[in-house]
Backbone bond lengths (Angstrom), bond angles and torsions (degrees), N, CA, C in turn:
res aa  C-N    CA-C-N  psi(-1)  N-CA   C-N-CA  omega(-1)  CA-C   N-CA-C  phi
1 X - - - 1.469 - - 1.531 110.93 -
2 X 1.438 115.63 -33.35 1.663 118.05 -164.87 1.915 84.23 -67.08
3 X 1.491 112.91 -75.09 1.491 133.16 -174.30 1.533 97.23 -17.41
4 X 1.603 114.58 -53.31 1.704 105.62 -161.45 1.215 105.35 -73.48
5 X 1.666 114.27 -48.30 1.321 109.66 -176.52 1.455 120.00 -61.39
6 X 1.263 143.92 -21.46 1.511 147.72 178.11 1.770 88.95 -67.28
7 X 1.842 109.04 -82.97 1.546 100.76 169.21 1.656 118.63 -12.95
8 X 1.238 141.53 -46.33 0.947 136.85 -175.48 1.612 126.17 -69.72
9 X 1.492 86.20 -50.70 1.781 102.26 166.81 1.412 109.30 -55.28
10 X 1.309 126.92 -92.51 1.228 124.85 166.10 1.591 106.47 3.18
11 X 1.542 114.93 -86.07 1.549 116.22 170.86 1.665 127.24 -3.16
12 X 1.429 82.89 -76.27 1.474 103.11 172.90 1.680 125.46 -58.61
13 X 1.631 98.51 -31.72 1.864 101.97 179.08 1.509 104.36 -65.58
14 X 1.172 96.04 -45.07 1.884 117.51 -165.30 1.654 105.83 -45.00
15 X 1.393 110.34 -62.62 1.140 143.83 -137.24 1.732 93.92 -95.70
16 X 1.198 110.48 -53.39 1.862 103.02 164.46 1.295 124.95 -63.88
17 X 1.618 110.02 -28.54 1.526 100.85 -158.34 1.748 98.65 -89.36
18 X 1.872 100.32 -20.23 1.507 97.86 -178.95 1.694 120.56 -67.23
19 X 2.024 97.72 -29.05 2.082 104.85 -171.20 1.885 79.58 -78.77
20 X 1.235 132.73 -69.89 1.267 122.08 -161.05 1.912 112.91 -33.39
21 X 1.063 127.62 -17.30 1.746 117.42 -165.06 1.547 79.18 -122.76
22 X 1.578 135.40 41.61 1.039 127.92 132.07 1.756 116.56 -83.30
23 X 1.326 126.02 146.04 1.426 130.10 -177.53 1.524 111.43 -98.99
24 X 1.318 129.42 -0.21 1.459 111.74 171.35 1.726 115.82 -110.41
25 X 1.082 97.80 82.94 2.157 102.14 -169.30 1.393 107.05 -130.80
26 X 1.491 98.43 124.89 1.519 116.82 -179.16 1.256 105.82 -75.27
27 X 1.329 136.68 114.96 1.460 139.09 153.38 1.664 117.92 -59.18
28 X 1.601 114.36 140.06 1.844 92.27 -170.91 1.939 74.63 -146.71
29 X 1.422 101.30 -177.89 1.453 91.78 172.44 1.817 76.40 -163.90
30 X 1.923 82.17 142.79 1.809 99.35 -170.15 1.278 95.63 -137.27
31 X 1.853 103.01 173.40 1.307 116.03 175.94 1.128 113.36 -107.37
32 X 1.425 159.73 160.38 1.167 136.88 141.19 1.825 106.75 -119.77
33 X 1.084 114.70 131.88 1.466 121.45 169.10 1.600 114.23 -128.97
34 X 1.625 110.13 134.56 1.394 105.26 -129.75 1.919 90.21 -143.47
35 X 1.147 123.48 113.68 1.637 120.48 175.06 1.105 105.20 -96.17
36 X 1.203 130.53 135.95 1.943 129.48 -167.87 1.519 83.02 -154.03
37 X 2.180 103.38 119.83 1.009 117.09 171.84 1.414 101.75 -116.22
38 X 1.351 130.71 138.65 1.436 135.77 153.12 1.239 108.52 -111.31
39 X 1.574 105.90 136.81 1.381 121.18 -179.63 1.765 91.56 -115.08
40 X 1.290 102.74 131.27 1.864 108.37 161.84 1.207 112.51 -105.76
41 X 1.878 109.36 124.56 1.146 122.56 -171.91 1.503 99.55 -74.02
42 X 0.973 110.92 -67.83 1.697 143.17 176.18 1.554 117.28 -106.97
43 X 1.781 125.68 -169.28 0.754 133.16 140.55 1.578 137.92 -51.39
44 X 1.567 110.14 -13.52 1.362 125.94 -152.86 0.882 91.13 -140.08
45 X 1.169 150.21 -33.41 1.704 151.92 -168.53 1.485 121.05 -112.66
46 X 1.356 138.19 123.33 1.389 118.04 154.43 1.185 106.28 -151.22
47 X 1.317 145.44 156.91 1.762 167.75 135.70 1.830 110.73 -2.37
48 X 0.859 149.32 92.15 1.543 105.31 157.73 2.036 113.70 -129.54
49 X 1.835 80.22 131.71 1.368 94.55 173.29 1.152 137.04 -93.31
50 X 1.388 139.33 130.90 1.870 139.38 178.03 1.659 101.34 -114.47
51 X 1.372 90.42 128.81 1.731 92.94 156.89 1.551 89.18 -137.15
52 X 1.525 119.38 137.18 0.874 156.32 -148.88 1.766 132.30 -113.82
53 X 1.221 149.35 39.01 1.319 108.18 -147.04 2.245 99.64 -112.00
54 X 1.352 90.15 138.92 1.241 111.69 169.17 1.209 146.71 -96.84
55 X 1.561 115.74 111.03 1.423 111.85 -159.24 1.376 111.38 -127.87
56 X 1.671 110.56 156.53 1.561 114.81 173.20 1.415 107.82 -65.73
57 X 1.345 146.78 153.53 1.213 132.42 124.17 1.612 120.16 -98.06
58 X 1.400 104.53 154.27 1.286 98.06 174.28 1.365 129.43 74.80
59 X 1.425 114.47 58.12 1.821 136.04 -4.80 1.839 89.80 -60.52
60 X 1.575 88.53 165.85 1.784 115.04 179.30 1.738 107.16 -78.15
61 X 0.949 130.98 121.74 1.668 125.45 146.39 0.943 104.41 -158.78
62 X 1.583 102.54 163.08 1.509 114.57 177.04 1.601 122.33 -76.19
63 X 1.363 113.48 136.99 1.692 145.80 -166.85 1.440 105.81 -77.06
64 X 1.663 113.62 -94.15 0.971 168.44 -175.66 1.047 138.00 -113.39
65 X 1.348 137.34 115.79 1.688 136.01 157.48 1.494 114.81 -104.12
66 X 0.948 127.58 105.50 1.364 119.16 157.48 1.343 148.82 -115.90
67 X 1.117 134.79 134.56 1.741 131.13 -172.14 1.295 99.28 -102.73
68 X 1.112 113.01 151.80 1.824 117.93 158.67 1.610 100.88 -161.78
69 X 1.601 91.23 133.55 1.401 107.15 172.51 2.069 101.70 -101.15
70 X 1.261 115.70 148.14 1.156 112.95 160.36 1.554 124.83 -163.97
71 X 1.651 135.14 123.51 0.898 157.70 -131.86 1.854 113.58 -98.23
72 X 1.247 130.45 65.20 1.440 121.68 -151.94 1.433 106.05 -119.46
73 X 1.719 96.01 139.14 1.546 94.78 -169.49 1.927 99.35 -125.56
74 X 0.891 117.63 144.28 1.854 122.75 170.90 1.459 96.10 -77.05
75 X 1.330 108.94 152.31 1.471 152.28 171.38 1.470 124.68 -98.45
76 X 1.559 104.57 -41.80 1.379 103.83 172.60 1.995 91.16 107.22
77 X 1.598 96.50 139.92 1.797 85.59 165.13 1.297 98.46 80.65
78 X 1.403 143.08 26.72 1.149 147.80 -168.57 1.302 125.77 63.75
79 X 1.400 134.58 -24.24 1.216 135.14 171.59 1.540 136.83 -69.58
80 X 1.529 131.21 138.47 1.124 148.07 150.16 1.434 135.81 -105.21
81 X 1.263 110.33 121.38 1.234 113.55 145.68 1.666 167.05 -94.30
82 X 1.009 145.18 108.16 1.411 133.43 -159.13 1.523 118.28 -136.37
83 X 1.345 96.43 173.16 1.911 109.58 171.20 1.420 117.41 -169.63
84 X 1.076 107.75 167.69 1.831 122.90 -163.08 1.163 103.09 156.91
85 X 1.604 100.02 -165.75 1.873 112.93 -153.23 1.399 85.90 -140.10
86 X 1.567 96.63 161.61 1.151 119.63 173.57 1.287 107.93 -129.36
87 X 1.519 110.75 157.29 1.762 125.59 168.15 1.370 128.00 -120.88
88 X 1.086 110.05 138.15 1.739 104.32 -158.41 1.527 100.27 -146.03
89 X 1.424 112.16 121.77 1.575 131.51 176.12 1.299 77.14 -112.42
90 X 1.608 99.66 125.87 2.163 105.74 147.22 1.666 100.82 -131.03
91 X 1.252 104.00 142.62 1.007 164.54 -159.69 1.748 111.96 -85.17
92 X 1.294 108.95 63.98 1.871 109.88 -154.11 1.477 114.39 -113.19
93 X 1.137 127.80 127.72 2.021 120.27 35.24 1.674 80.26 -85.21
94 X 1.800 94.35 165.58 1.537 120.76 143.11 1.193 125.57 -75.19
95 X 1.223 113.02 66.97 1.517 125.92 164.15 1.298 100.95 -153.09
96 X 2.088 102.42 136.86 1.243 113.90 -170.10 1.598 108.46 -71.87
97 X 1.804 118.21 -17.44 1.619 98.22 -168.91 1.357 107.80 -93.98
98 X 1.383 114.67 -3.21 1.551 116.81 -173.73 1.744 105.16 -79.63
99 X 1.471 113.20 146.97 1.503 112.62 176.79 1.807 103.09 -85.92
100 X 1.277 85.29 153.78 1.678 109.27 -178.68 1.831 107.71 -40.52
101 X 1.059 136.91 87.02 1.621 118.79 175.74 1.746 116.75 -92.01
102 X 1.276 85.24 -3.88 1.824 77.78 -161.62 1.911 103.10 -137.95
103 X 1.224 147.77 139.59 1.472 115.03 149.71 1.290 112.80 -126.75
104 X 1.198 121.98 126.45 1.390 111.32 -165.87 1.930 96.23 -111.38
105 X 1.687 88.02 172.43 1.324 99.45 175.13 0.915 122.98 -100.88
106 X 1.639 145.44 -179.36 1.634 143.94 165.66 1.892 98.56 -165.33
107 X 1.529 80.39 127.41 1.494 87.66 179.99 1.789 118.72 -105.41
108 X 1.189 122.06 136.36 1.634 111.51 -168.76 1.404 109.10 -118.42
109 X 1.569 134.71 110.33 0.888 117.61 156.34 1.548 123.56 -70.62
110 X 1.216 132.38 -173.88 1.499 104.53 174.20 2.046 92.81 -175.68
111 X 1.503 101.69 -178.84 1.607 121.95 -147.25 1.452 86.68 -149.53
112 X 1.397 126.68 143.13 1.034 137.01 165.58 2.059 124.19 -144.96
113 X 1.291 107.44 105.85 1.411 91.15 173.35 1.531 116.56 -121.98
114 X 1.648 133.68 131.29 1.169 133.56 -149.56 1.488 97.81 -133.88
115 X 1.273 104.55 113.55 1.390 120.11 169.07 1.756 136.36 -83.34
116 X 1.146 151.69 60.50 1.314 138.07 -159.07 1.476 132.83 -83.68
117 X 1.028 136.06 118.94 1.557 145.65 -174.70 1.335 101.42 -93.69
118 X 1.315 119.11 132.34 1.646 135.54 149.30 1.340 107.05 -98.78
119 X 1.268 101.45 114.87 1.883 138.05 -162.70 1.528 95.24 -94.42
120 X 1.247 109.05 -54.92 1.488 114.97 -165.40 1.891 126.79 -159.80
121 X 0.872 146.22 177.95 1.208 111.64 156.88 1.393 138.19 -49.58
122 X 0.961 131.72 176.85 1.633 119.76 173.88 1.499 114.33 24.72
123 X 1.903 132.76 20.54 1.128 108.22 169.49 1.610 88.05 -141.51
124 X 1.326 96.21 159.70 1.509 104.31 -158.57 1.436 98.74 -146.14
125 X 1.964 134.04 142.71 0.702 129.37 -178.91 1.930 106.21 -138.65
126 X 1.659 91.56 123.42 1.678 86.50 -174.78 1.492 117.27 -118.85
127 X 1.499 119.73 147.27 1.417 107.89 -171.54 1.783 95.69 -119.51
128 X 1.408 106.14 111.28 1.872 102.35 175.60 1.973 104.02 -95.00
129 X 1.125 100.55 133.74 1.120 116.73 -174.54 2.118 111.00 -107.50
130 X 1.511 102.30 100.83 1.392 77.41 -164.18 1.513 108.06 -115.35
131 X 1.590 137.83 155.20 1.519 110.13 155.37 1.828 88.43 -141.97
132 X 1.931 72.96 159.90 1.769 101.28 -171.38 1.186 101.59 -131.64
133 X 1.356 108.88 151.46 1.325 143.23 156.93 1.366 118.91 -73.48
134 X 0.803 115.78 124.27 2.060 109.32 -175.30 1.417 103.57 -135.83
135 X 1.410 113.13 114.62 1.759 135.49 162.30 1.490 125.03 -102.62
136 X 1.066 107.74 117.13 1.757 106.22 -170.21 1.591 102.93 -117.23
137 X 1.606 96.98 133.51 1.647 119.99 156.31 1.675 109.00 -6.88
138 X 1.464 124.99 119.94 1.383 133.72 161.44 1.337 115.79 -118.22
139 X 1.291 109.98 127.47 1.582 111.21 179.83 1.541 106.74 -77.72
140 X 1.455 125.00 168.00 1.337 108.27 -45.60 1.469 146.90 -24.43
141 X 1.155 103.75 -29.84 1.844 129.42 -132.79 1.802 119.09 -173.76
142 X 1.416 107.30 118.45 1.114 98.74 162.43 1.969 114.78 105.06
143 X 1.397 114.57 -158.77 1.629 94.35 -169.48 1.532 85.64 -165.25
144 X 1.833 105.61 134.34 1.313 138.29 177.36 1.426 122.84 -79.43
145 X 0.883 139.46 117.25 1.443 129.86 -174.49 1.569 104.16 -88.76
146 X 1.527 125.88 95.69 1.788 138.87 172.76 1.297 112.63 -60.14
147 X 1.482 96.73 -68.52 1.695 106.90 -161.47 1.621 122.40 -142.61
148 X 1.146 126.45 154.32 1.193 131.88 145.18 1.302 120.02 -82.11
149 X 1.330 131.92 153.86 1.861 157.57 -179.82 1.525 114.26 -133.17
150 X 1.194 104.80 125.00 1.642 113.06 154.29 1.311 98.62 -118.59
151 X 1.517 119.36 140.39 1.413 148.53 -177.88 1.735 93.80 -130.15
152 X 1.561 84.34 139.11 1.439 115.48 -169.78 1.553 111.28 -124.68
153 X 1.259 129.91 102.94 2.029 101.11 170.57 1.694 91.77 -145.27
154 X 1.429 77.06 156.57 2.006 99.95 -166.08 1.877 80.21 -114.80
155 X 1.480 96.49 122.91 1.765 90.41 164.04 1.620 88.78 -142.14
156 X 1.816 95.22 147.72 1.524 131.58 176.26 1.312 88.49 -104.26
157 X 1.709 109.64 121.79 2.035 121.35 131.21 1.132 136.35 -101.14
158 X 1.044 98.69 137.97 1.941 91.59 179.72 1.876 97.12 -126.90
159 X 1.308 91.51 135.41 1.876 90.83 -176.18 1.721 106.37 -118.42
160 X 1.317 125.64 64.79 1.134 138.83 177.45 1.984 102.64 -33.68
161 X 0.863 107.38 -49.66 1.679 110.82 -175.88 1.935 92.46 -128.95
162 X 1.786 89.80 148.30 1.829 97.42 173.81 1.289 97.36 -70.96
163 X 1.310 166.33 -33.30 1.450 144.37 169.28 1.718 126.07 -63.66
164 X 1.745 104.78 -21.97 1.509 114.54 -167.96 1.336 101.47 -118.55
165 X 1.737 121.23 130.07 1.416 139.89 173.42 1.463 96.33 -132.43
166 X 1.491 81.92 126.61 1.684 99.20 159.14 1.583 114.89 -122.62
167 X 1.622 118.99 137.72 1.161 154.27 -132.49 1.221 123.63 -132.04
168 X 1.506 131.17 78.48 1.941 126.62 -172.49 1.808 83.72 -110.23
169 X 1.454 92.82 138.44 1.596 87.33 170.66 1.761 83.47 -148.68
170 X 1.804 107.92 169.36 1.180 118.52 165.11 1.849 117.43 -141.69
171 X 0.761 142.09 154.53 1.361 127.16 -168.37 1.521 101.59 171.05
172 X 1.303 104.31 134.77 1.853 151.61 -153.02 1.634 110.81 -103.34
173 X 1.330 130.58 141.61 1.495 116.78 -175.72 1.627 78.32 -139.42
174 X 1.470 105.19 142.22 1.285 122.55 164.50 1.535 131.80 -142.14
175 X 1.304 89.42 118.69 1.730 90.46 -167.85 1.708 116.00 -74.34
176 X 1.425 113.37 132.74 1.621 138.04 -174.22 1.090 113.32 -83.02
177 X 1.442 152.26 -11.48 1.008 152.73 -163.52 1.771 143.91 -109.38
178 X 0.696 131.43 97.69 2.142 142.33 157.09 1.382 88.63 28.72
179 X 1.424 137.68 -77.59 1.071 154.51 -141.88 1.865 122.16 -96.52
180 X 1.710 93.32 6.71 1.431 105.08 172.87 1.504 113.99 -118.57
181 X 1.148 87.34 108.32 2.110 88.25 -172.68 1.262 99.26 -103.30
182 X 1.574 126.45 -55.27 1.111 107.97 -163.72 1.551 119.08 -75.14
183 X 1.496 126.14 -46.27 1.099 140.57 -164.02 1.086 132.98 -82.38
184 X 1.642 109.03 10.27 1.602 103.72 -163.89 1.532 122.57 -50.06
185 X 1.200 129.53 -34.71 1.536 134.11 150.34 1.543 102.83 -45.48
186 X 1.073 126.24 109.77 1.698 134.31 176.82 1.344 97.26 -78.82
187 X 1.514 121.83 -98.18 1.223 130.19 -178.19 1.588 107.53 -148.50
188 X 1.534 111.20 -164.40 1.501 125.65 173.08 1.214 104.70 -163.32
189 X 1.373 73.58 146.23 1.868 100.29 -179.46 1.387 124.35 -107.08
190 X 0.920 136.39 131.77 1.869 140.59 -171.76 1.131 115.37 -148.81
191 X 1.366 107.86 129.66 1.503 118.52 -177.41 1.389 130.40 165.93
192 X 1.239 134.54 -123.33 1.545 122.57 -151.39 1.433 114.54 147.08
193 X 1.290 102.09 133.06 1.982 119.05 178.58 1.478 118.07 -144.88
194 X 1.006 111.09 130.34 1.871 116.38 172.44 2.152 84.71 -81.76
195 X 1.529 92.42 148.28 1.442 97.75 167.33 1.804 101.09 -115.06
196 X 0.790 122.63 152.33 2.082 112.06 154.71 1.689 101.15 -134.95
197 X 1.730 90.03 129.17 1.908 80.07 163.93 1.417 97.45 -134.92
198 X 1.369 97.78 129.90 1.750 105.52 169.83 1.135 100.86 -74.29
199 X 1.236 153.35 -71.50 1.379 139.19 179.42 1.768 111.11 -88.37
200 X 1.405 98.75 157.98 1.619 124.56 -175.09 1.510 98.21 -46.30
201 X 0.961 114.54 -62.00 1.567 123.53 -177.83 1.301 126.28 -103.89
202 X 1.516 125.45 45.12 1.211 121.23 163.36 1.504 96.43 -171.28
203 X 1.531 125.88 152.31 1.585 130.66 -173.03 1.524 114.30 156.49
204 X 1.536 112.70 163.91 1.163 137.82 -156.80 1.566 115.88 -104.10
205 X 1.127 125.60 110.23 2.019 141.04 -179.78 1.390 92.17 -78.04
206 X 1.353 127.90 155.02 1.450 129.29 138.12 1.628 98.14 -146.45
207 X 1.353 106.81 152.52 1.533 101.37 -167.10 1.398 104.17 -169.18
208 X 1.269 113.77 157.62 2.033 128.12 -176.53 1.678 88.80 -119.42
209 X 1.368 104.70 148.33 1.479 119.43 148.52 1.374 105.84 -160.71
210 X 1.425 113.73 146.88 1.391 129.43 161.31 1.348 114.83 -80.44
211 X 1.098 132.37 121.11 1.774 129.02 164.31 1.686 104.26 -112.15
212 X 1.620 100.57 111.98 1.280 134.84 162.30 1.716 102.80 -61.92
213 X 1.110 114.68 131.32 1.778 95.27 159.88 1.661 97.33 -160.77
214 X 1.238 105.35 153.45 1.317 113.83 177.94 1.400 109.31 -92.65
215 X 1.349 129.06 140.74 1.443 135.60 171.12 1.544 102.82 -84.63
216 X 1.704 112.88 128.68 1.303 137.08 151.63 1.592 93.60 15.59
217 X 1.422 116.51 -90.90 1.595 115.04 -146.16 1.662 107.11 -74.74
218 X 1.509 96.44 15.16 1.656 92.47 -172.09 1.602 149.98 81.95
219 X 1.237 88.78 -25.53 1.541 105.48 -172.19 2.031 117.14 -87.62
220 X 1.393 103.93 -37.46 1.028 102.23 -176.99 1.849 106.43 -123.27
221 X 0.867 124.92 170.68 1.687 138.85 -176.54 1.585 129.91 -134.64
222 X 1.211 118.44 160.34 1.279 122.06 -168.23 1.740 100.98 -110.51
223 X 1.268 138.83 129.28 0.981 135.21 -174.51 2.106 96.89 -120.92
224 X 1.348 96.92 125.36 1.762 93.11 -163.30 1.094 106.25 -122.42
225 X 1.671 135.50 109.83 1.452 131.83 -172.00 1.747 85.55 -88.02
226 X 1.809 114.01 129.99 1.273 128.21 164.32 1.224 111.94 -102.54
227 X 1.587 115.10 129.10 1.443 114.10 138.59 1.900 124.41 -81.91
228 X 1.093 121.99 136.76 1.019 123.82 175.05 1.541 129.21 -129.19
229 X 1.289 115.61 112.47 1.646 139.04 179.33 1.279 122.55 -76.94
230 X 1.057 149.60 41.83 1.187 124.95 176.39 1.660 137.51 -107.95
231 X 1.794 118.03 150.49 1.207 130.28 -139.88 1.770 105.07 -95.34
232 X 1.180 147.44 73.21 1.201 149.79 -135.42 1.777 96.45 -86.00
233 X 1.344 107.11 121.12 1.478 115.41 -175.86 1.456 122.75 -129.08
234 X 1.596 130.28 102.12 2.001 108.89 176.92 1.191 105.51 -124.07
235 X 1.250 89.68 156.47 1.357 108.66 175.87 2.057 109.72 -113.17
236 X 1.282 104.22 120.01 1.100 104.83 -176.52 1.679 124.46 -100.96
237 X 1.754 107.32 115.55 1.485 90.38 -166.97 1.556 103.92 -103.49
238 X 1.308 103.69 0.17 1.841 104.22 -157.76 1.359 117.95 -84.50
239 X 1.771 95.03 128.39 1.915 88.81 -174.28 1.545 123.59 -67.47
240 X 1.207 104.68 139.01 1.247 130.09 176.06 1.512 112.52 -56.94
């Protein structure tokens, strides 16, 4: 496990520092505000829902919408597993001054495996291992199967107080597929959030990330300063 995860880092150093000392990258700056409900089935089982919506600022329009349901159960020994789908309206072209002409859909099935290390007290280190299926909108009618994704992210917590978590994570998207020549480096994500919850089951995210991403033909990239909001909500069903 140590061997893969270093392999991975490396990956990720390699692979940012090589798209970053490219010279053609669109700078954009977005919002994201984000409702995330977990329901606990059990101790071992629970629900979790995102609805999502993503916006330019500066001028304002809409990005992104997304929902995702996903189904995750513990193993014991630090491990999780899960799966569900995702829903995806975008919001096209990607550019904030251009008006909306098009919105297409993309559907995600998806795989999830989540690993966690206790580093120290109060610091915790988790590796989610994810892959998706990705189907996009066909005109007339109906949905194309493009690509496969494996998603990679290494995140550090440290919980100085039981209401306050703080959050640096980094994580890599790589496209699987016949039909991806130029882009196999997708993008990366980097960044960081304090969480606070006054109560067990309800509380406040605030968070930065950069999204690196490579454009389709490869050559040039989108560099995306994020704000990120989100409203932390559970519902607890599991007997005591």
């Amino acid at each position: 496990m140590k061997k893969f995860t270093l392999s991975f880092f490396l990956l990720i150093f390699f692979l940012g520092f090589g798209a970053n000392a490219q010279k053609n990258v669109e700078k954009q700056r977005l919002l994201w505000t984000r409702y995330l409900l977990k329901v606990k089935v059990s101790d071992q089982l629970q629900i979790r829902q995102e609805v999502e919506e993503r916006t330019y600022w500066f001028p304002w329009r809409q990005h992104q919408l997304v929902m995702r349901t996903l189904v995750e159960r513990k193993l014991g020994k630090g491990w999780e597993v899960g799966g569900g789908f995702t829903y995806f309206q975008h919001s096209l072209p990607n550019t904030p001054d251009a008006e909306v002409i098009q919105k297409k859909l993309e559907l995600r099935p998806q795989l999830q495996v989540i690993y966690q290390q206790t580093l120290a007290p109060k610091f915790n280190l988790q590796h989610r291992y994810w892959y998706e299926w990705r189907f996009y909108q066909k005109e007339p009618q109906g949905f194309e199967h493009l690509s496969n994704r494996i998603r990679y992210r290494m995140e550090l917590s440290y919980t100085p107080h039981p209401k306050i978590t703080l959050k640096a994570f980094d994580e890599i998207h790589l496209h699987l597929a016949s039909k991806v020549t130029s882009n196999v480096f997708d993008q990366n994500r980097l960044g960081g959030s304090v969480i606070f919850m006054p109560q067990p089951n309800f509380g406040l995210e605030l968070g930065y990330l950069n999204w690196f991403q490579q454009k389709p033909a490869g050559k040039d990239f989108f560099s995306r300063d994020i704000t990120r909001i989100t409203l932390h909500h559970t519902l607890n069903f599991a007997k005591k």
